[in-house]
MARZA-631173 format. One record per residue (C-alpha): residue number from 1; x, y, z. Coordinates in pm, 1 decimal, decimal comma. Example, Ala and Ser with C-alpha at 12.3 -4.5 7.8 and 13.67 -1.06 7.14 Angstrom:
<recs>
<pos = 1 X = 1230,0 Y = -450,0 Z = 780,0>
<pos = 2 X = 1367,0 Y = -106,0 Z = 714,0>
</recs>
This chain:
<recs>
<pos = 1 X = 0,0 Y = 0,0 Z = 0,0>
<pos = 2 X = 84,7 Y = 351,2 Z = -90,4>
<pos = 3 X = 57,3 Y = 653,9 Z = 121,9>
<pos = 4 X = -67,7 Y = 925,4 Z = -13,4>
<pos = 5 X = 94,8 Y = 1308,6 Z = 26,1>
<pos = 6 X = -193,5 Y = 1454,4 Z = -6,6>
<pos = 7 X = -571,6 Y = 1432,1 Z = 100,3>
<pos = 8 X = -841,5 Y = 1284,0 Z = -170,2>
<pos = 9 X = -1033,6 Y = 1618,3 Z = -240,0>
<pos = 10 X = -1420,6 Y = 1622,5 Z = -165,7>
<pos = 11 X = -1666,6 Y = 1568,4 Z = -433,9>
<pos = 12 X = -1941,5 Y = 1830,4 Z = -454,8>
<pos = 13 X = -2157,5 Y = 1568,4 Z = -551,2>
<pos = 14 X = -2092,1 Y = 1311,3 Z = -268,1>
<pos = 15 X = -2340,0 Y = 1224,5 Z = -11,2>
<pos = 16 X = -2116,2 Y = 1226,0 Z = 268,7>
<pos = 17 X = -2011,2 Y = 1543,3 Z = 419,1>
<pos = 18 X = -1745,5 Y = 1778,2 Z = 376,0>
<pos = 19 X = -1392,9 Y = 1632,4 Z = 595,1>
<pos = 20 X = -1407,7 Y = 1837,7 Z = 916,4>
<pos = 21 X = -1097,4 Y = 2099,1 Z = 938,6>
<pos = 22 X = -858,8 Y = 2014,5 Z = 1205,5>
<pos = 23 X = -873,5 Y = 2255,7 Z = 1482,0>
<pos = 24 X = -559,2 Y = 2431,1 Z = 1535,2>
<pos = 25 X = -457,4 Y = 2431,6 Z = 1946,3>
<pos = 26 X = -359,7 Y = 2709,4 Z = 2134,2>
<pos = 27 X = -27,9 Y = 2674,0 Z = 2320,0>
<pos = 28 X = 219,4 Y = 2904,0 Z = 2469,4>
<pos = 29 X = 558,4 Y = 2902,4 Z = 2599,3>
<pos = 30 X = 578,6 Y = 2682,6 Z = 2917,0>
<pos = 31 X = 300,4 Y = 2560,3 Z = 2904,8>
<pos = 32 X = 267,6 Y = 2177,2 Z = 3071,2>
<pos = 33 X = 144,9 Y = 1920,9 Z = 2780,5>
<pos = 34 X = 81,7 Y = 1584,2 Z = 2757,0>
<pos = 35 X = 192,6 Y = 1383,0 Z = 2417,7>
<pos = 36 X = 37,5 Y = 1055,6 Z = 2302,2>
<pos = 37 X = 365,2 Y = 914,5 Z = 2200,6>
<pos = 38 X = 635,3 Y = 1090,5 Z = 2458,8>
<pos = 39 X = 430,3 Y = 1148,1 Z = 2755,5>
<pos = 40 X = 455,2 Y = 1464,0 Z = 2920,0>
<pos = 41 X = 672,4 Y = 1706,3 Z = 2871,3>
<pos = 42 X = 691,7 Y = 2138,1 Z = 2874,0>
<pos = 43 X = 727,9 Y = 2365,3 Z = 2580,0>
<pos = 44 X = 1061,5 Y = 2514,7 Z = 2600,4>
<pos = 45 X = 1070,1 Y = 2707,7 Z = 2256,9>
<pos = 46 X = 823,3 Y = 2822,8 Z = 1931,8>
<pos = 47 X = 953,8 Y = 2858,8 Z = 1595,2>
<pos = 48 X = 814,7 Y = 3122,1 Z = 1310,1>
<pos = 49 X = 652,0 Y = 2827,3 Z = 1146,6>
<pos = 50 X = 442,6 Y = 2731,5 Z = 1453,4>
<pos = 51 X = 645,4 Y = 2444,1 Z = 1524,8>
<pos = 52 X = 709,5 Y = 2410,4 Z = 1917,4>
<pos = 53 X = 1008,5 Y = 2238,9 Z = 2076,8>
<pos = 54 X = 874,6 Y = 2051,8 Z = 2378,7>
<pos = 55 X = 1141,6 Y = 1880,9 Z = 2656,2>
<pos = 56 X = 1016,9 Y = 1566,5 Z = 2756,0>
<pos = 57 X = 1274,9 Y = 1513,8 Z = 2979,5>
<pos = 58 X = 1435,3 Y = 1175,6 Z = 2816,4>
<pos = 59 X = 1452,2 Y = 1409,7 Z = 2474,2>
<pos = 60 X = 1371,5 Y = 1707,7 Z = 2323,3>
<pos = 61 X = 1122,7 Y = 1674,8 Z = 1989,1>
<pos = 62 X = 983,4 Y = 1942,4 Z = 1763,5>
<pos = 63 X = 622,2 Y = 1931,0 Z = 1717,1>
<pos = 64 X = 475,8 Y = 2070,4 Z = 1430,0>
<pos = 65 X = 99,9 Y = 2200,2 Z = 1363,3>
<pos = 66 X = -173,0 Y = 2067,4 Z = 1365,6>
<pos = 67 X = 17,8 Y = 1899,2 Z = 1706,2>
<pos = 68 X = -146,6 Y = 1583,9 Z = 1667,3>
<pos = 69 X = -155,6 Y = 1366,8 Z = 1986,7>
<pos = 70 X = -43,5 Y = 1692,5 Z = 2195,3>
<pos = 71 X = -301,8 Y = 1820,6 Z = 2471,3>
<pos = 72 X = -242,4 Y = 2153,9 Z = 2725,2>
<pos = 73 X = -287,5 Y = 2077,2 Z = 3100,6>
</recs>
């Protein structure tokens, strides 16, 4: 199987509904998160693109938007 770069665009005529947008989250520096894969960590840095660096304490990982798996607490 093939992954695809790039979402299958919606059909005007289909009968299921448009794909919901993801909903961008609203973090800020130090804020305490919690990541699906790396546990929890704190955002240490923000980048112009929107991409945060987050300290997990075993590593440090960028996370990029939409921040998929990433929740504020």
């Amino acid at each position: 199987m093939t992954n695809r770069s790039a979402p299958r665009r919606h059909l005007p005529t289909s009968p299921f509904g448009t794909p919901a947008e993801p909903v961008i989250k609203d973090f800020a520096l130090g804020d305490r998160v919690s990541h699906d894969r790396h546990g929890l960590g704190k955002i240490i840095g923000q980048e112009a693109t929107g991409a945060f660096l987050v300290d997990f304490g075993a590593c440090q990982t960028r996370i990029v938007s939409p921040y998929k798996g990433m929740h504020k607490l």
